[in-house]
Structure formats: C-alpha cells, structure tokens
C-alpha positions in Angstrom: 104.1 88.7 90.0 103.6 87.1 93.5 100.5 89.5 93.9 99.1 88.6 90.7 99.2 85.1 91.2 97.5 84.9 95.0 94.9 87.0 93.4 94.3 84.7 90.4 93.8 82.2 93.3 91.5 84.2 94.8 89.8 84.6 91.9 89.1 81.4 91.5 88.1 80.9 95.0 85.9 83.6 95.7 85.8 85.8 92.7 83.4 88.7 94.6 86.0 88.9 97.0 88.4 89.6 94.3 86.8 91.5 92.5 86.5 94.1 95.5 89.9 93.7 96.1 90.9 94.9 92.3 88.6 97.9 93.1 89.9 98.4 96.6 93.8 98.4 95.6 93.7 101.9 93.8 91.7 103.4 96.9 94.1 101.7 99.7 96.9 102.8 97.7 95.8 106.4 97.3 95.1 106.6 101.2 98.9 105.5 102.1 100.6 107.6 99.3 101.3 110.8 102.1 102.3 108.2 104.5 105.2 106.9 102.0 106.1 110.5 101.2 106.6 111.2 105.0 108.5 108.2 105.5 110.7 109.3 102.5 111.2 112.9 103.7 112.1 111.5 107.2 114.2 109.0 106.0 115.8 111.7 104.3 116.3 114.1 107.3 118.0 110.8 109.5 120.1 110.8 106.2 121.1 114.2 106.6 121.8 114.1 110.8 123.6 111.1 110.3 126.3 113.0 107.6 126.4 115.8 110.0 127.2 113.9 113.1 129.7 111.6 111.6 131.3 114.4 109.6 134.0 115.0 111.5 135.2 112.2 112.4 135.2 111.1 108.3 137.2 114.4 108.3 139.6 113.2 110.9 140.4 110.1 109.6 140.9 111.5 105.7 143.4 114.0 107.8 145.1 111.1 109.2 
C-alpha cells in the first residue's frame, strides 16, 4: 500500500517519471527473480547444515 501511495505522489509530481517506473517494475522484477530463488535455495542449504550440526547435541539433551 505504502508503494502505491509514494507512486500516486509521484504521479502527481512528475507523472513521466512514473509512468516509466509502472513500465520499469515488471522488467526489474523479472531480472531479480533468479536472484531470490538463489537466496531461497541457500537459505535453505544454511537451514539444512545448521540441523545437522546441532543434531546431536538436540539428541543429547532429549537423552538427558
């Protein structure tokens, strides 16, 4: 909503300017899609080292 807003202001300041931006979004987006997908799939493989390091001591300390 915040988004929408600064870009109604923009509108109304400079509408070429936003006008480019509204046909700029889609293309910027597009370009840092992989980057968000690599982020996720490293995020995920920390996720997964993390469980495997601190498995055993989880293990211990359900033991005890």
């Amino acid at each position: 909503m915040i988004k929408f807003l600064l870009w109604c202001i923009l509108l109304a300041l400079c509408w070429p300017l936003a006008l480019l931006a509204l046909i700029l979004y889609p293309v910027v987006w597009l370009l840092l899609l992989p980057f968000k997908l690599v982020g996720i799939a490293v995020g995920g493989a920390l996720a997964l080292l993390w469980a495997v390091v601190t498995l055993p001591l989880r293990m211990v300390r359900a033991i005890g």
